[in-house]
N, C-alpha and C positions, 0 to 999 in steps of 0.2 A: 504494500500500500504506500502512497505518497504521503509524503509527513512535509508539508509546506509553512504549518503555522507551529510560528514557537512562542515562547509562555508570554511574553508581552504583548503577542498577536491576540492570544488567546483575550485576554484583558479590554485591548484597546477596541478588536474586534465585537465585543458586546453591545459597545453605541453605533456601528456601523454597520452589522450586518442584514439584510434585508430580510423580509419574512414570507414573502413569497415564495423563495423554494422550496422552505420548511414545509409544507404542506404539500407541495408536488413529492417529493421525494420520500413524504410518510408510509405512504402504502402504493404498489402495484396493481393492476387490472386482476392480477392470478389470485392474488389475496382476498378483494375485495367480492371476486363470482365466487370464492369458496365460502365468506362470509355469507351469501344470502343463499346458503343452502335451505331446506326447508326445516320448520323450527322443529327440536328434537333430531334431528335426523344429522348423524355425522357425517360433519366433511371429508372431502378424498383427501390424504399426505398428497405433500406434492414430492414428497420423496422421505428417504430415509438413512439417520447414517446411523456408525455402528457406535454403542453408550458407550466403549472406555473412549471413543474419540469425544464423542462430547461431554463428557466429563473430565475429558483431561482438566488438569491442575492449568493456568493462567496464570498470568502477572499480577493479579488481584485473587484474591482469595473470592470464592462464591459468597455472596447474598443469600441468606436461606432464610425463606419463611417456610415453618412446618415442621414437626421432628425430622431426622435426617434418617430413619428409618420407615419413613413411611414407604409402601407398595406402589406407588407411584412419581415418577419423577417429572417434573413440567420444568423447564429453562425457556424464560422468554427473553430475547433479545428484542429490547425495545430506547428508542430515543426522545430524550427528555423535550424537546421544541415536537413531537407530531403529538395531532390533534386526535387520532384514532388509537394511539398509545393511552395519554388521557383518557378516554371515553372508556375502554376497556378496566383502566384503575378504577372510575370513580364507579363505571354501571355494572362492570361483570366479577371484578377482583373482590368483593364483599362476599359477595354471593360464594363465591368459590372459597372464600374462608372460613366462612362459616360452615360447608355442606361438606367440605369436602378438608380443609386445611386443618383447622380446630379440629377435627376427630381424628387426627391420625392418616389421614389417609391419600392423602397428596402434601408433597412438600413443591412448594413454587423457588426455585432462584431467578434472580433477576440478573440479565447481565448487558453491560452498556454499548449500543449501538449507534451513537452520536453522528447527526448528517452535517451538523455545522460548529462553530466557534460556541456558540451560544448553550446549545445541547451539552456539548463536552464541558461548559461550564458549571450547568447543572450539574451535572456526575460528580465532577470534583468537588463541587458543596456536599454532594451526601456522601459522600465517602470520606470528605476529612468530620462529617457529621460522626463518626464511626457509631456510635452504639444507637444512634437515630438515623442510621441510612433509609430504611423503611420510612418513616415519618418525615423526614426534608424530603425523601421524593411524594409521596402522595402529598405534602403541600406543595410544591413544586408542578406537580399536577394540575392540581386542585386550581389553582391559581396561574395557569400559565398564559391565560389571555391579561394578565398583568406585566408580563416581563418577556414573554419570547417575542411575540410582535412588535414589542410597543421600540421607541428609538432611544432610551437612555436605557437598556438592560441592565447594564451595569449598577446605577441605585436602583432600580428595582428589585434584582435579586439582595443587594446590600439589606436592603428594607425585611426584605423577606428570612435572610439568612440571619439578621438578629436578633428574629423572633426562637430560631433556633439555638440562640445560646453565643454566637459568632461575633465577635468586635471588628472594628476596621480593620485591626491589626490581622483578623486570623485569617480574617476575609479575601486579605488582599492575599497572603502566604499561601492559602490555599489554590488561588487561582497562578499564581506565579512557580508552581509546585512543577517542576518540570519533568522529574521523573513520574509523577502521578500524571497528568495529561500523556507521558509516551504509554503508560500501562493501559490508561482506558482506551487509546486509540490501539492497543494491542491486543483489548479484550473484542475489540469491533473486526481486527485484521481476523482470528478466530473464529468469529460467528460467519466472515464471507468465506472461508478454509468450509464452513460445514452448509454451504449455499445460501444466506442468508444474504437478501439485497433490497429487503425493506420492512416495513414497523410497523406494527410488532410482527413478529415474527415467534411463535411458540414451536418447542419441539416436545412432544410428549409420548413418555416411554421412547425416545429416537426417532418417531416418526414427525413430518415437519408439518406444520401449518401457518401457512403466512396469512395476517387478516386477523380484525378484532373480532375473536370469536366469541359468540352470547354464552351464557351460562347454558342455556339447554345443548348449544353444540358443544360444549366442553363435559356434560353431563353424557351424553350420548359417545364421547369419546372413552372415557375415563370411567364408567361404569362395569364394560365389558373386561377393563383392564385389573379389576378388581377381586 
């Protein structure tokens, strides 16, 4: 992969990058006919690869929500600037904690897929969040019509990230973090290594599904897998 922006790009690039790709570049055509399969009824993989490769160990340790022994594994590779990543945290990620995460029985990790300066910003706030990586990204979500679009991103996330506990100071160190932005652009090089070329992108039990999938099509996936 090309590594073109380095850690003051990363930075100065917050107030200048445009928001318009962000949203082209969320989701594909493939993704999105898999997503309006019919409700209950599972989507086709658009492929599948083999679990010790996607499991390998990465330059970041996994994100793991769920016991780590649960019978089912989900790895979503998803970007913190797409609109259909959001939608899937706030409308289908509940759902699936509650029915399927909380009892044991799917563990979800998250792992970063960033399309722009902006995105890769985000990650690096939750990840130097450390023991609040879960909770700075679903605000991070939750709120990203305040800070991915808008043209001063840089205090917007500031605003946002000292609700998280963050001062100027950690703020800035974390975005200036050079070997942390080469890891998550290393965790993204990984997810295209296992076909992955847009957001979200979930592989469950190895098999791949690109597209915000509803709770009934992750129910219909993950049930028979049980």
């Amino acid at each position: 992969m090309v590594r073109s922006i380095s850690r003051r790009q990363v930075v100065g690039a917050l107030a200048m990058f445009s928001a318009l790709p962000l949203i082209a570049s969320c989701s594909d055509s493939v993704g999105e006919a898999q997503a309006q399969s019919p409700t209950g009824t599972a989507p086709k993989p658009a492929g599948t690869v083999d679990m010790s490769d996607l499991m390998k160990p990465g330059a970041l340790p996994d994100k793991v929500m769920g016991q780590q022994d649960a019978p089912v594994t989900i790895v979503e590779y998803a970007s913190m600037t797409c609109p259909h990543c959001a939608h899937f945290h706030e409308a289908t990620l509940p759902a699936l904690k509650e029915k399927y995460i909380d009892t044991g029985k799917v563990k979800l990790i998250l792992r970063e897929f960033p399309f722009d300066p902006r995105a890769e910003a985000g990650f690096m706030l939750a990840r130097c969040a450390d023991d609040k990586y879960f909770p700075m990204v679903d605000v991070l979500f939750a709120q990203q019509d305040a800070w991915a679009p808008v043209k001063d991103a840089r205090t917007a996330l500031l605003q946002i990230s000292r609700l998280a506990g963050f001062s100027q100071e950690s703020f800035e160190a974390c975005l200036t973090n050079q070997q942390l932005l080469e890891d998550v652009r290393s965790v993204k090089d990984h997810g295209v290594e296992l076909g992955v070329d847009s957001t979200p992108t979930f592989f469950i039990d190895g098999k791949r599904y690109p597209g915000a999938l509803t709770i009934d099509q992750m129910s219909a996936i993950i049930d028979p897998l049980l």
